[in-house]
N, C-alpha and C positions, 0 to 999 in steps of 0.2 A: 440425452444431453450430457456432456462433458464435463463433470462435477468438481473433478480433482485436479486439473490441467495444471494449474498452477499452485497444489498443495506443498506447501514445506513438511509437511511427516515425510520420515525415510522411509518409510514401509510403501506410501504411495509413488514416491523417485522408485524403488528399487522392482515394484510393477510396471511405472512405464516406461524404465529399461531394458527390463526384459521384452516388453512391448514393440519397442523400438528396434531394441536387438534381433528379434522377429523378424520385422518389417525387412531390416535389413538386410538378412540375410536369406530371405526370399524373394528381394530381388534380385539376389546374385544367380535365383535359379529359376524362374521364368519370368516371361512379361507382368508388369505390376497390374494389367486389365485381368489378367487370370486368377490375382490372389483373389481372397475375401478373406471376410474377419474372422471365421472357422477355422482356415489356414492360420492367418494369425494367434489366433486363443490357444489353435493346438501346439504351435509350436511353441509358444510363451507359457503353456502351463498353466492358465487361468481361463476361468468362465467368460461367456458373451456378457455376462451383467456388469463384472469386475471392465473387462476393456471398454466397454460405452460410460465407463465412472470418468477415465481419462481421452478417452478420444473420442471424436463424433462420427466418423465413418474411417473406413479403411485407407483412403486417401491422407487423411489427417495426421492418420501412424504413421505415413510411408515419410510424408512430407518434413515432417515430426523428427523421424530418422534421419533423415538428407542433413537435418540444418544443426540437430545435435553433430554429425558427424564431419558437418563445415568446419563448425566453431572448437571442436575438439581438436580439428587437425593442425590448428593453430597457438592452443593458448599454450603452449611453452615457448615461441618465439616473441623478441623487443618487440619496438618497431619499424625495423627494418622493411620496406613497402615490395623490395622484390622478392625477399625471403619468403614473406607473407603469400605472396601470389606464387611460386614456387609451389610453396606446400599444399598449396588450393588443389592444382593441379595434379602435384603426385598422388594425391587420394582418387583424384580422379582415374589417373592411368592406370592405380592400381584396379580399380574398380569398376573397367572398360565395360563389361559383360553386363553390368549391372545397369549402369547407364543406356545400355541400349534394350536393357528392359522397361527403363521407365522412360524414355523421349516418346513414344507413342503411344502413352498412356495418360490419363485424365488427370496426375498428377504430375504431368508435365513442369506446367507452368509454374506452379508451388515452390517444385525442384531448381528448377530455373531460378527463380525468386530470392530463396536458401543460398543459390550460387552466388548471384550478383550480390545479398545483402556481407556476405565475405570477402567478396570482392571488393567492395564499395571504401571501406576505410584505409587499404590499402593504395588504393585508384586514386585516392582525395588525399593523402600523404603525398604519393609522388603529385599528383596535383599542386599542390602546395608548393610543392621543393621548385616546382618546374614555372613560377611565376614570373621570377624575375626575366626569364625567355620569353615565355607566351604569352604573357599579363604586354609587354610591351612591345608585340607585334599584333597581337590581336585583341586586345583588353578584354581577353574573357576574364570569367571569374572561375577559380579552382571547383566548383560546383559545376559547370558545364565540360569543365577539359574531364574531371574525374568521372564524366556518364560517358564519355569521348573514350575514356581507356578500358573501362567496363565492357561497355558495346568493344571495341576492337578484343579485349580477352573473350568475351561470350565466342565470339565470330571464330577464335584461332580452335574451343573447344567444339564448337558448330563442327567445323571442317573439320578436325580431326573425327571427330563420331563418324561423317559421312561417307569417309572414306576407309573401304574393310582390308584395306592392306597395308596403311600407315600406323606404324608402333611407336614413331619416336614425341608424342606428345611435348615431353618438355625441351626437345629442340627445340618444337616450334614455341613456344613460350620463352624458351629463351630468345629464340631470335627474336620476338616482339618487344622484349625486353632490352634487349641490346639496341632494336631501332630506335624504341623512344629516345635511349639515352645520348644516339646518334642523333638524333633531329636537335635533341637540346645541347649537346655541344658537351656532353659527359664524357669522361673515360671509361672503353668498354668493363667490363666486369669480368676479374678472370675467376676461374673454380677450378 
């Protein structure tokens, strides 16, 4: 069992970074069903005893990684809600190979999870902003349009995975971006 998960000593941060930094970087080099936690201890430099101090299976580490590495890609930006999702996705592009080591893997969903919960504050900002439009054509509440933008980002990252000859990801993120702000009556966004 997972003893330390949430310890404030630096000593135990700076094993489950290594940990994580592990994780991560083993999924850059094969499917995440193939790692195990040997994989991981050997490349983190610490015993099976020390990694089940902070993580409960190998999934946990991986998943552990994903959502540190969400939340990192972010905290030097305002908030700015396209910027924010912008940068979601450049980690992602950068980190094509890896992603398709872990979609068919048991920590699928976790990763997914990690994604959407980065997703989500960003989704519920433009949400918000985008009331005064959709609040008074459709009376939702910015809690439903914001799972509405979520699901459409998930969907744009979907299709792009699925498709093994498309490179320009944040095209298409941009262009989804560009549409919302076309349905609401914004001006497009130049860069």
């Amino acid at each position: 069992m997972a003893t330390r998960t949430h310890s404030v000593d630096p000593r135990a941060e700076r094993v489950r970074t290594k940990l994580r930094d592990a994780a991560f970087a083993l999924a850059h080099e094969r499917p995440v069903d193939q790692l195990t936690v040997s994989d991981l201890v050997t490349r983190a430099g610490v015993s099976r005893q020390v990694f089940y101090r902070h993580f409960t299976d190998r999934d946990d580490a991986v998943s552990s990684a994903f959502a540190v590495a969400f939340a990192a890609a972010t905290t030097d930006l305002d908030g700015d809600p396209r910027s924010r999702i912008l940068r979601i996705f450049e980690l992602a592009a950068e980190h094509r190979t890896m992603y398709r080591n872990v979609v068919p893997s048991a920590v699928t969903q976790r990763v997914v999870a990690a994604f959407r919960a980065e997703l989500l504050p960003a989704c519920l900002d433009m949400a918000v902003r985008a009331m005064p439009v959709v609040g008074s054509i459709a009376g939702l509440e910015p809690d439903a349009v914001s799972r509405f933008l979520v699901g459409g980002f998930q969907e744009v990252l979907r299709s792009w995975m699925e498709d093994p000859d498309t490179t320009d990801l944040l095209g298409r993120v941009t262009a989804a971006l560009d549409t919302v702000d076309a349905l609401l009556g914004r001006p497009a966004v130049t860069t």
